[in-house]
C-alpha positions in Angstrom: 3.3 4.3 12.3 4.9 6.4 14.9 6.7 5.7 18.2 6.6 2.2 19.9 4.5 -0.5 20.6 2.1 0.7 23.0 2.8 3.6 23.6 1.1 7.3 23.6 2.0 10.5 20.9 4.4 11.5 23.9 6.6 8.4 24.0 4.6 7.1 27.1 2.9 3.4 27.5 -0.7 3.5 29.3 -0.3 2.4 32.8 -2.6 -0.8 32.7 -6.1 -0.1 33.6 -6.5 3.9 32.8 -8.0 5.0 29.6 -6.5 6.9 27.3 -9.2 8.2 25.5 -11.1 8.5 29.1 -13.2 11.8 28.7 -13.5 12.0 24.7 -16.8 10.1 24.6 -18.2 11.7 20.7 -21.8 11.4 22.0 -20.7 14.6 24.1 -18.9 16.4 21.8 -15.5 15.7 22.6 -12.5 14.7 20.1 -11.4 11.1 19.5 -8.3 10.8 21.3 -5.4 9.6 18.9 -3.9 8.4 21.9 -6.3 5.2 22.1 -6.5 4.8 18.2 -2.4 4.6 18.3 -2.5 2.2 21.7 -5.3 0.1 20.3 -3.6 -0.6 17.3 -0.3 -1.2 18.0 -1.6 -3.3 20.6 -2.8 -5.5 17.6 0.2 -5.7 16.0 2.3 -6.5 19.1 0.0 -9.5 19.7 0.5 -11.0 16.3 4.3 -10.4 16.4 4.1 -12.2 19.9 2.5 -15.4 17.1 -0.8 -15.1 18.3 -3.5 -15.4 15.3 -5.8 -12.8 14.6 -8.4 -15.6 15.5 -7.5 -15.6 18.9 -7.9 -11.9 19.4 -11.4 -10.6 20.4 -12.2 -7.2 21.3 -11.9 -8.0 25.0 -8.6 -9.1 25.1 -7.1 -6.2 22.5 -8.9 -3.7 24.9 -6.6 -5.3 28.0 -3.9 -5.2 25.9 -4.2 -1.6 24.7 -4.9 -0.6 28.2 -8.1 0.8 27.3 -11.8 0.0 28.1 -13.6 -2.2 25.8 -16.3 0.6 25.3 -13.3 2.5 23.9 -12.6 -0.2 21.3 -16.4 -0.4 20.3 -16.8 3.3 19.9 -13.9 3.4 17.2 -14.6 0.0 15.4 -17.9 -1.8 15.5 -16.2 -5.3 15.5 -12.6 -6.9 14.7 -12.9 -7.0 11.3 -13.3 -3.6 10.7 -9.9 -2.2 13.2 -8.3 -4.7 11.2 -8.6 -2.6 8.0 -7.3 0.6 9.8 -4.4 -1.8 11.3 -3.7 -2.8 7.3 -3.8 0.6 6.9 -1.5 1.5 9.8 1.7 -0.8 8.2 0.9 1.5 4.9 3.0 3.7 3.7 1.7 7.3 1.6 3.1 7.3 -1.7 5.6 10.1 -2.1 3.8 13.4 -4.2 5.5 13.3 -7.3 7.8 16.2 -8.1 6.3 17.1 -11.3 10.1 17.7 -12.8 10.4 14.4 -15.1 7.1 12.5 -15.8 9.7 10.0 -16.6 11.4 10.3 -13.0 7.6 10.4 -11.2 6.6 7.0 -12.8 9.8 5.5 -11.9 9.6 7.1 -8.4 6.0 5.3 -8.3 6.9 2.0 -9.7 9.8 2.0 -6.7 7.4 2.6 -4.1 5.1 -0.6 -5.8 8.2 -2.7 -5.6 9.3 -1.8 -2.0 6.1 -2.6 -0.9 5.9 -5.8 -2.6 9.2 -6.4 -1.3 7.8 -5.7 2.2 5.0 -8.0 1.8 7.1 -10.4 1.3 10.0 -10.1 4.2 6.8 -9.1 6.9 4.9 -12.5 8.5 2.8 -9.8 10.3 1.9 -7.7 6.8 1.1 -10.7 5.2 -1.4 -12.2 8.5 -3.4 -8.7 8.4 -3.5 -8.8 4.0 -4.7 -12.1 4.1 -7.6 -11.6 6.6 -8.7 -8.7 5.4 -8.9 -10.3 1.7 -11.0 -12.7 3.1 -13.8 -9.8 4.3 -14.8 -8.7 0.7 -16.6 -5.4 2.0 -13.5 -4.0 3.9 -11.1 -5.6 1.0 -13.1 -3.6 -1.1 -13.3 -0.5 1.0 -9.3 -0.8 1.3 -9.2 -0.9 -2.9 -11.8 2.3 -2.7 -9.6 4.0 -0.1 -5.7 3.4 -0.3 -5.3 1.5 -3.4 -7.6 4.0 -5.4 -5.8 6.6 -3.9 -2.2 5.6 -5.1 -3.9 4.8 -8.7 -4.8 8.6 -8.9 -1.0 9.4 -8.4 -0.2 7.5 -11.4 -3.5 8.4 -13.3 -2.0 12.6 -12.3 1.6 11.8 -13.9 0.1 10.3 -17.0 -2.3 13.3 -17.6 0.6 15.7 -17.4 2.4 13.4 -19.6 -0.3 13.3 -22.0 -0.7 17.6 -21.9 3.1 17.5 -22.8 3.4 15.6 -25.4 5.3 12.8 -23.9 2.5 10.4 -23.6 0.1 8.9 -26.7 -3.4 10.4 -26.5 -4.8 8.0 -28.5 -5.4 5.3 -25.5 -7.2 4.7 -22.5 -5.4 5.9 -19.9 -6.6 3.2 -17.3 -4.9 0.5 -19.9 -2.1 2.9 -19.8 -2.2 3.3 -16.2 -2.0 -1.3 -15.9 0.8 -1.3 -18.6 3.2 0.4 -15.9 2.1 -1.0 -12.7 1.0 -4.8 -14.3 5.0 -6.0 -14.1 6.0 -5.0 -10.5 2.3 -6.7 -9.6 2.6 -9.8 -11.7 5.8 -10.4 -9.7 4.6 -9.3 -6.8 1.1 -11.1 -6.2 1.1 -13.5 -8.6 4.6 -15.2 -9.1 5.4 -14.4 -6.0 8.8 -16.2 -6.3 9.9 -14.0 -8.8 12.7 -11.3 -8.4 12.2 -7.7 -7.5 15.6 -6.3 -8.2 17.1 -2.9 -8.3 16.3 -1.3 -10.8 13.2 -3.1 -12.0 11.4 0.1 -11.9 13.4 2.2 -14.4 13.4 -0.9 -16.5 9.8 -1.2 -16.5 8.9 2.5 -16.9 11.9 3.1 -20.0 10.7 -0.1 -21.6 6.9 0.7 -21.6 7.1 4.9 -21.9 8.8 3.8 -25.4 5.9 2.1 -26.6 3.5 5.0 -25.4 5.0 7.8 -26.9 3.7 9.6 -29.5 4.9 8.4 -33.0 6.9 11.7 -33.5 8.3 11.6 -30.2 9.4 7.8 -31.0 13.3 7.2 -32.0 13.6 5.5 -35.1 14.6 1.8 -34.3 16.9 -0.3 -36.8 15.2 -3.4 -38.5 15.3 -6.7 -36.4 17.9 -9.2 -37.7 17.4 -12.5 -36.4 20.8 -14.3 -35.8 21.3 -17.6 -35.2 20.9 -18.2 -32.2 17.7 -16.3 -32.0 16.5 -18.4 -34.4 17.6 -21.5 -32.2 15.8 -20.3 -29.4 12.4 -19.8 -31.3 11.8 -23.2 -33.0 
């Protein structure tokens, strides 16, 4: 998301009461104005950082707020629900292209970006308001999976491909199990134990710790026979 609250691509907040998408009207042709998408949205997400609940916003009021006309609102999204999505979308952030050095390094540099954003989930009251109504519309959760989440997914699917073409990844797998072995961790912690650490370091950890289980068996270093010890032995009976 760029600049601040409520303001235009050139730094500049909409006087209250003009339009800035006044004169882009699609039915005649003319371009959406980015201006209003930006105002109209971070108008959103100034009203629920002020602790007003996304039940309390109607179209109306966000249009006021944005300092747009409502029209303008209703020719972008057809009802609240729906600019929620692209204000979920908004607090996203791309995944980084992998460099295609290290398929090692790009997994790792994935699994990061998975635990910032869990991390960030966590720390933002305003992420987590907009995730949890949009999870509650199952069409736009849905469309959000087909769109970003699917998106990120082909990243990883990519690295493991390459990995696969150079040897350094089994072929003898499903790749979409492959692709959940990596990612599973950082979301288990994330989502479902949500008390859970995300440390440092939690992504190389992860990605070292599976990568030696999926290599090819010639690929594998040999590892010594497991000795149990005493203590070992304490802990398991």
């Amino acid at each position: 998301m760029t600049g601040t609250a409520g303001t235009d691509a050139a730094g500049t907040r909409p006087a209250a009461g003009t339009d800035p998408a006044a004169g882009t009207d699609p039915r005649r042709g003319r371009p959406r104005s980015p201006a209003a998408d930006t105002a109209i949205i971070e108008a959103v997400l100034r009203m629920i950082e002020d602790g007003l609940s996304i039940g309390e916003l109607s179209m109306e009021r966000i249009a006021r707020e944005a300092g747009v006309g409502k029209a303008t609102v209703y020719r972008r999204w057809p009802g609240k629900s729906a600019l929620m999505l692209d204000v979920m979308r908004s607090l996203d952030t791309d995944i980084p292209p992998p460099a295609g050095i290290s398929v090692r390094d790009d997994l790792v540099g994935i699994i990061e970006f998975l635990r910032i954003r869990g991390l960030a989930k966590r720390n933002s009251a305003l992420l987590r308001t907009v995730v949890t109504h949009v999870k509650a519309q199952p069409a736009l959760w849905r469309e959000y999976h087909e769109t970003v989440v699917q998106a990120r997914r082909e990243v990883l699917l990519s690295v493991l491909r390459r990995g696969m073409e150079r040897g350094e990844v089994r072929t003898d797998r499903d790749i979409d199990l492959l692709a959940d072995l990596f990612v599973g961790p950082v979301l288990s912690r994330a989502l479902l134990h949500e008390w859970a650490d995300l440390p440092e370091g939690l992504a190389e950890e992860i990605v070292d710790t599976v990568l030696d289980g999926v290599r090819p068996a010639v690929n594998r270093p040999p590892t010594a026979p497991h000795r149990a010890t005493s203590s070992s032995k304490r802990h398991i009976t």
